[in-house]
C-alpha positions in Angstrom: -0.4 -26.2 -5.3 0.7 -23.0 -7.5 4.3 -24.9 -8.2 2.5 -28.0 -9.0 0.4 -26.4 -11.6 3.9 -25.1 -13.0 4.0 -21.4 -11.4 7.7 -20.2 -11.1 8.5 -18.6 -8.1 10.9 -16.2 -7.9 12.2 -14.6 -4.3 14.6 -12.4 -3.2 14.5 -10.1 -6.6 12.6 -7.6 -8.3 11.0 -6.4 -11.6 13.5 -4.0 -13.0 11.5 -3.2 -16.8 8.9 -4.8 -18.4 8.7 -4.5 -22.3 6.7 -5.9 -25.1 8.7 -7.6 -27.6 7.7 -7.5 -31.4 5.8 -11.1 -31.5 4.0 -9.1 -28.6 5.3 -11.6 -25.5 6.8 -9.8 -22.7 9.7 -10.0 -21.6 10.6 -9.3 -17.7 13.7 -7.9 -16.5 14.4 -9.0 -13.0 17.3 -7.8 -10.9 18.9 -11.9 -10.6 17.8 -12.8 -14.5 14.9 -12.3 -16.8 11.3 -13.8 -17.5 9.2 -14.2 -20.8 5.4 -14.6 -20.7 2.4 -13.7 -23.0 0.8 -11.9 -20.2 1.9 -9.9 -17.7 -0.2 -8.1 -14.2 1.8 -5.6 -12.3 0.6 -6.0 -9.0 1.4 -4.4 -5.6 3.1 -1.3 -7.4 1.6 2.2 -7.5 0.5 3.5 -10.6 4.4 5.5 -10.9 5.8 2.6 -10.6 4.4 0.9 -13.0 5.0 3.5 -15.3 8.2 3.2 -14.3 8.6 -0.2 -15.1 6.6 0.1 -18.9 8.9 3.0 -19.7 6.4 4.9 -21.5 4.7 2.9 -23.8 1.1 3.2 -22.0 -0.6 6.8 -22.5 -3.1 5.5 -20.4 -0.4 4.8 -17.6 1.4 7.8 -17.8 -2.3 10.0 -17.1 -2.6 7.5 -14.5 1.1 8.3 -12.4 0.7 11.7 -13.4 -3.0 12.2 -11.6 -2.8 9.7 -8.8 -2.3 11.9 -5.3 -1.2 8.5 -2.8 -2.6 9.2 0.7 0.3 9.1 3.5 0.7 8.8 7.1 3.4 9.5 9.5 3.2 6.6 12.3 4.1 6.7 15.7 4.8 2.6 17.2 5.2 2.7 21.3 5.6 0.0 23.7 5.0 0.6 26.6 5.3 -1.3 30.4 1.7 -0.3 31.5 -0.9 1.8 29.9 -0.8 4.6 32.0 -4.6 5.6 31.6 -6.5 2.3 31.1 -9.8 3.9 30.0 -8.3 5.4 27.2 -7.2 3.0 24.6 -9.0 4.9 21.6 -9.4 8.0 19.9 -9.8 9.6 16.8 -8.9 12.9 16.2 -11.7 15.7 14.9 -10.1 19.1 13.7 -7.0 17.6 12.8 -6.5 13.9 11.2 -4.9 11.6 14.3 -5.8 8.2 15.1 -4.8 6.3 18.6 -5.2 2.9 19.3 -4.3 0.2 22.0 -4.7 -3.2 19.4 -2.5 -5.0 22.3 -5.5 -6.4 23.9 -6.8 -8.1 21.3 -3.6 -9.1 19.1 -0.1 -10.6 20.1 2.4 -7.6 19.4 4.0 -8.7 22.9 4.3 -11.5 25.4 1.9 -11.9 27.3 2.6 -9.9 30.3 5.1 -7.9 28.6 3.4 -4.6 28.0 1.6 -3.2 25.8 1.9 -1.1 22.2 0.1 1.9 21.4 -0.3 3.2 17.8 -0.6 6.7 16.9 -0.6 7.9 13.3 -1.8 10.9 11.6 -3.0 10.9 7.9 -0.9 13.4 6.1 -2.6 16.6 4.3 -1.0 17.5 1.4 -0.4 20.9 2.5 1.9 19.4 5.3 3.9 16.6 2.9 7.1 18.9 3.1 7.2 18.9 7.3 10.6 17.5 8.7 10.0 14.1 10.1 10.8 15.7 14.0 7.9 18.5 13.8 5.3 15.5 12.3 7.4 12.9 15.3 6.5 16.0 18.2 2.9 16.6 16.9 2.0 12.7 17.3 3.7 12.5 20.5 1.8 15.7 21.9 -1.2 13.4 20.6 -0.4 10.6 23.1 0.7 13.0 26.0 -2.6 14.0 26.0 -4.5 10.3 25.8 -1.9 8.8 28.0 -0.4 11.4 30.1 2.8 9.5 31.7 4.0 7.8 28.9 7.1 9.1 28.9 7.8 7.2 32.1 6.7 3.9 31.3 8.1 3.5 27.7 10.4 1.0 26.6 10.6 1.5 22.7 9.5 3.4 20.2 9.5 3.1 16.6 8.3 6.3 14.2 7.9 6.1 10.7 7.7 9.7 8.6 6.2 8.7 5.6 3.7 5.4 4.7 1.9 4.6 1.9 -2.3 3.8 2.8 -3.2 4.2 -0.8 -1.4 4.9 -3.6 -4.0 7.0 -5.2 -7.0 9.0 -3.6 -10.8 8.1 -5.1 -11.5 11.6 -7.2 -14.3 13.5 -5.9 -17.6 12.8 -8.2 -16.4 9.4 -9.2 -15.2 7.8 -6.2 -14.5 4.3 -6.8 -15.7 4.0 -9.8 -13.4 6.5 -11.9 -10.6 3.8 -10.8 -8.6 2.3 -13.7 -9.4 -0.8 -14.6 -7.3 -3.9 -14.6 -6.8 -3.9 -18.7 -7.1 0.0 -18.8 -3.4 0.2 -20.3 -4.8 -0.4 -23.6 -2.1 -2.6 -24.6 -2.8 -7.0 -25.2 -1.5 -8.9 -22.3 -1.1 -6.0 -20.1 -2.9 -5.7 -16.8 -2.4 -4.4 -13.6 -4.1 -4.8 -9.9 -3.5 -2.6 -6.7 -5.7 -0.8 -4.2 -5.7 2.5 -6.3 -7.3 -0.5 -9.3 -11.1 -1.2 -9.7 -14.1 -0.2 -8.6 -14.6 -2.2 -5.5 -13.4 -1.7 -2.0 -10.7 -0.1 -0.5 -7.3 -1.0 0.6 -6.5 -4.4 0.9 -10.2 -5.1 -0.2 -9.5 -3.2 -3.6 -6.3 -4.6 -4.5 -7.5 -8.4 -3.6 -10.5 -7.5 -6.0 -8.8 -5.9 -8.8 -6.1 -8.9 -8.0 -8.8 -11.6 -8.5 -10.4 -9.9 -11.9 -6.9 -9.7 -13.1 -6.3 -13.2 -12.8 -9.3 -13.8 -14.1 -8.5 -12.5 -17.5 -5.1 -13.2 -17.6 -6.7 -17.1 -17.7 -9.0 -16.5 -19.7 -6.4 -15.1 -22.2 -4.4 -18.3 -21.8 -7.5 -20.5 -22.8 -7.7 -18.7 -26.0 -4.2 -18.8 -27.4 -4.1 -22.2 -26.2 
């Protein structure tokens, strides 16, 4: 429906700079060729990357990348033949920040039959962002030789990844949400932006699809007026 109304897709490239040009269209630099457009929502990027992108031309966006602290994990994937302790397919951890869950049972991540994958990730304290990905790899496997003791035995891959994004910018205390940019924040015309750390609903995927939707929103409503 999207092409039909006339959007251009583009795959298999990226945004390489985004700048405004002096009869204040933008024009898009992509890594295979270039796009021009009146308005323009960076979406999906962190608030760095944006900045990144806009080179400096937003004040607004350069505060933003320079205060946004991005939460991070360190992820631990296992399969496993058999679940060595069946009554333990959760936990959550409480002096330190671990999280271990079976989602095997109720989503397809193997045939049926197969096995069965076990997740085990630890949100990452700032304090601990400079640990070697082998001490944060032993610490979430110490995790899951206590939950499932055995499954060492029974494991037939494993996949670990150091360090993943779950929000690119933490909620400041006393604001929460609502101290969040907002999707035209950059101060600058036919400029807007959408992510999870944009808004001030939800969280996550819930944030981003918000800010997303608002975004759109005004991005169309700036097309009825120049039209």
């Amino acid at each position: 429906m999207a092409i039909c109304e006339g959007v251009q897709i583009c795959g298999g490239t990226s945004a390489q700079s985004v700048d405004q040009q002096p009869d204040g269209r933008w024009l898009v630099q992509l890594r295979t060729g270039e796009l021009s457009a009146a308005t323009v929502i960076a979406a999906g990027l962190g608030p760095s990357s944006v900045e990144a992108l806009l080179g400096g031309v937003s004040p607004a966006v350069q505060t933003w990348a320079s205060d946004a602290v991005p939460i991070m994990a360190a992820c631990l994937d296992a399969c496993l033949q058999r679940i060595p302790e069946p009554q333990q397919r959760f936990g959550l951890g409480v002096d330190r920040p671990w999280y271990v869950s079976f989602h095997t049972p109720y989503a397809r991540l193997v045939p049926e039959g197969t096995g069965e994958v076990v997740h085990v990730a630890k949100y990452v304290p700032s304090v601990e962002l400079g640990r070697t990905p082998a001490q944060d790899r032993a610490e979430l496997e110490g995790v899951l030789d206590r939950m499932q003791p055995g499954w060492r035995d029974v494991l037939v891959n494993a996949r670990y990844l150091h360090r993943m994004t779950v929000s690119h910018a933490t909620p400041a205390p006393g604001t929460s949400t609502t101290g969040r940019p907002t999707v035209d924040g950059a101060g600058i015309a036919g400029l807007l932006v959408a992510g999870d750390w944009v808004g001030a609903h939800g969280m996550l995927a819930d944030a981003a699809l918000s800010s997303g939707a608002e975004a759109g929103r005004q991005a169309a409503a700036l097309a009825m007026m120049a039209a």
